[in-house]
C-alpha positions in Angstrom: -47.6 -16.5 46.8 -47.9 -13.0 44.8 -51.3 -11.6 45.5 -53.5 -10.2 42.8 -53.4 -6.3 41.6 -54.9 -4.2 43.5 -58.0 -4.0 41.4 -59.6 -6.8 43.6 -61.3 -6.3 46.6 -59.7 -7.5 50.2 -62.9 -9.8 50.6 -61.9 -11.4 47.0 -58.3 -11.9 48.1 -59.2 -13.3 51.5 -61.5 -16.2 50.1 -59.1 -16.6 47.7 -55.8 -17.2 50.0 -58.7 -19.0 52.2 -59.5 -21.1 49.0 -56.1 -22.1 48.6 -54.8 -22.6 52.0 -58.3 -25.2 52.1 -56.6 -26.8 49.0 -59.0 -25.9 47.0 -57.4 -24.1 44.3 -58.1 -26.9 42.2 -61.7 -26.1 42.3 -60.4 -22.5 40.4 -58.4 -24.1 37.7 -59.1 -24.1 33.7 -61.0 -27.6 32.7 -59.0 -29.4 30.5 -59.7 -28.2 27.1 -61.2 -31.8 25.6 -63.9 -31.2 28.3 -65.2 -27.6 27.2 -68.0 -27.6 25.0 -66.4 -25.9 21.9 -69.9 -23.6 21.7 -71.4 -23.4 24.6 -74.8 -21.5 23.8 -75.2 -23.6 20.9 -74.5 -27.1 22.8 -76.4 -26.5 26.0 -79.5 -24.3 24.8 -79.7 -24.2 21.2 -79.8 -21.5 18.8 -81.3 -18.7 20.8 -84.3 -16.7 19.1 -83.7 -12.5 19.3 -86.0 -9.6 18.6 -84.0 -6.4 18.0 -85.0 -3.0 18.2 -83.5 0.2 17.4 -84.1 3.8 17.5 -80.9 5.0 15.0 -78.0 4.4 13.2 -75.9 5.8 16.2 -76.6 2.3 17.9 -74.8 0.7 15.1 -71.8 2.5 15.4 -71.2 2.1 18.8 -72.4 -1.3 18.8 -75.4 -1.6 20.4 -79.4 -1.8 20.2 -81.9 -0.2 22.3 -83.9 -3.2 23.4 -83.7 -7.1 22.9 -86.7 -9.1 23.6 -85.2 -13.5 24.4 -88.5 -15.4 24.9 -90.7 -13.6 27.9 -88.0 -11.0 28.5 -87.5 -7.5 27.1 -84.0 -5.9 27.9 -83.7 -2.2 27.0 -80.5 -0.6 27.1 -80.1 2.7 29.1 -81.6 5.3 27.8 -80.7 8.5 28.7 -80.9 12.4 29.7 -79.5 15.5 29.7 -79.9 19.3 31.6 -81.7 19.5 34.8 -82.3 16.4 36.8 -86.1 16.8 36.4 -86.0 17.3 32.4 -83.4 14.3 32.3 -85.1 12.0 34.2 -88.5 12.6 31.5 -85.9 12.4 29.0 -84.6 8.6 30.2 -88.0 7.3 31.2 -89.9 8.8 27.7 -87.7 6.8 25.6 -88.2 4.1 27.7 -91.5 4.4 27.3 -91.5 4.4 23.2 -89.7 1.2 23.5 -92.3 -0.5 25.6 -94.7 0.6 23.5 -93.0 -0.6 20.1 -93.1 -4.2 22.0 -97.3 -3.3 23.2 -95.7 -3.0 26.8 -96.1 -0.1 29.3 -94.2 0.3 32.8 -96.6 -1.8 34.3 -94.4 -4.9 32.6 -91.4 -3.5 34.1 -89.9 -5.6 36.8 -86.0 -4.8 37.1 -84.4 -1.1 36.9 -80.8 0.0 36.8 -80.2 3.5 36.9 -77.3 5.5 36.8 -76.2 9.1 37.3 -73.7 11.8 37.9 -75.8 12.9 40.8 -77.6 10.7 43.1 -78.9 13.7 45.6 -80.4 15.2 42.3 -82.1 12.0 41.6 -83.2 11.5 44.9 -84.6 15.2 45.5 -86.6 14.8 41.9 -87.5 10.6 42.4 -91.5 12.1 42.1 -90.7 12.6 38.2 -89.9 8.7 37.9 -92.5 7.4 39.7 -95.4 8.7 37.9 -94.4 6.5 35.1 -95.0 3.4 37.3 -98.0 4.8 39.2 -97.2 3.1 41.8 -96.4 -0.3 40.5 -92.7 -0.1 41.2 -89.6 -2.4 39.9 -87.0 -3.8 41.9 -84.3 -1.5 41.1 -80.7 0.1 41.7 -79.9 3.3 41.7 -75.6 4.3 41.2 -73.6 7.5 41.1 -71.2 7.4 38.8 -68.5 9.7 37.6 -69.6 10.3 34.1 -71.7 8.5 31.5 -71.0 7.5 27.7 -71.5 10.7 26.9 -70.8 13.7 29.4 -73.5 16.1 28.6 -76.3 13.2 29.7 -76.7 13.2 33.8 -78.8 10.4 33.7 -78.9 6.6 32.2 -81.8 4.0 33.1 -81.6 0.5 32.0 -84.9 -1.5 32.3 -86.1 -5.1 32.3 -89.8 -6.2 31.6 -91.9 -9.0 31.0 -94.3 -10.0 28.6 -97.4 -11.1 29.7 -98.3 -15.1 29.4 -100.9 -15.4 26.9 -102.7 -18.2 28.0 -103.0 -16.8 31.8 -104.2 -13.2 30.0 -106.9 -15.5 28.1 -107.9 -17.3 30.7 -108.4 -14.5 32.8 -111.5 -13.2 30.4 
């Protein structure tokens, strides 16, 4: 049996020899074509409803906008930052913060982060900066060191989740 490229991790190869030594690389094969939905978003959920927002026509060209809201959910693409780690990370989380507020959200609504930069000790040593924007109402989040961004003057990129309130809990509350 040829083994797959190197790309995959030993723990993916091992429960995938394990798989098929089990006889149970049937469970990993293609369905039969007659059996796939030939649209699967449309079959299973319907048409999905998006809200788009944008802060350029840069997005556009590389194909992308800076936040989509799909029912409760907001998703805001990484925004990001440039210079010294303490300038970059204000940078990242005050665009952040004009996309919230475009959707009448703040970093109180946040609930998922994702962030990503060149230098995780900087980040780390300068982690204050970011959390005054949640003021102590923190996110579940992830923080990676990568090699370089999208663009290799930026240092930093942070990717954010949030929630919209539910209406009828906020007016039951008064």
């Amino acid at each position: 049996m040829k083994l797959p490229s190197s790309r995959f991790c030993r723990r993916c190869i091992a429960s995938t020899l394990v798989g098929f030594s089990l006889g149970l690389g049937s469970l990993f094969a293609e369905p039969p074509a007659a059996s796939k939905p030939s649209n699967p978003v449309a079959t299973t959920l319907g048409p999905i409803e998006k809200q788009k927002f944008s802060l350029g026509p840069w997005e556009n060209e590389i194909g992308y906008v800076q936040a989509v809201r799909v029912g409760n959910v907001l998703y805001v693409s990484g925004s990001v930052g440039g210079g010294a780690m303490p300038d970059a990370i204000k940078q990242a989380f005050d665009t952040i913060g004009r996309t919230l507020a475009a959707y009448q959200l703040g970093f109180q609504h946040v609930v998922k982060e994702n962030t990503y930069t060149t230098d995780l000790d900087a980040l780390k040593a300068n982690k204050d900066v970011r959390k005054t924007y949640y003021q102590g109402d923190f996110p579940a989040g992830t923080w990676v060191q990568v090699s370089r961004l999208y663009n290799p003057e930026n240092i930093i990129e942070v990717e954010v989740q949030a929630v919209f309130p539910d209406e009828n809990k906020a007016k039951s509350a008064k």
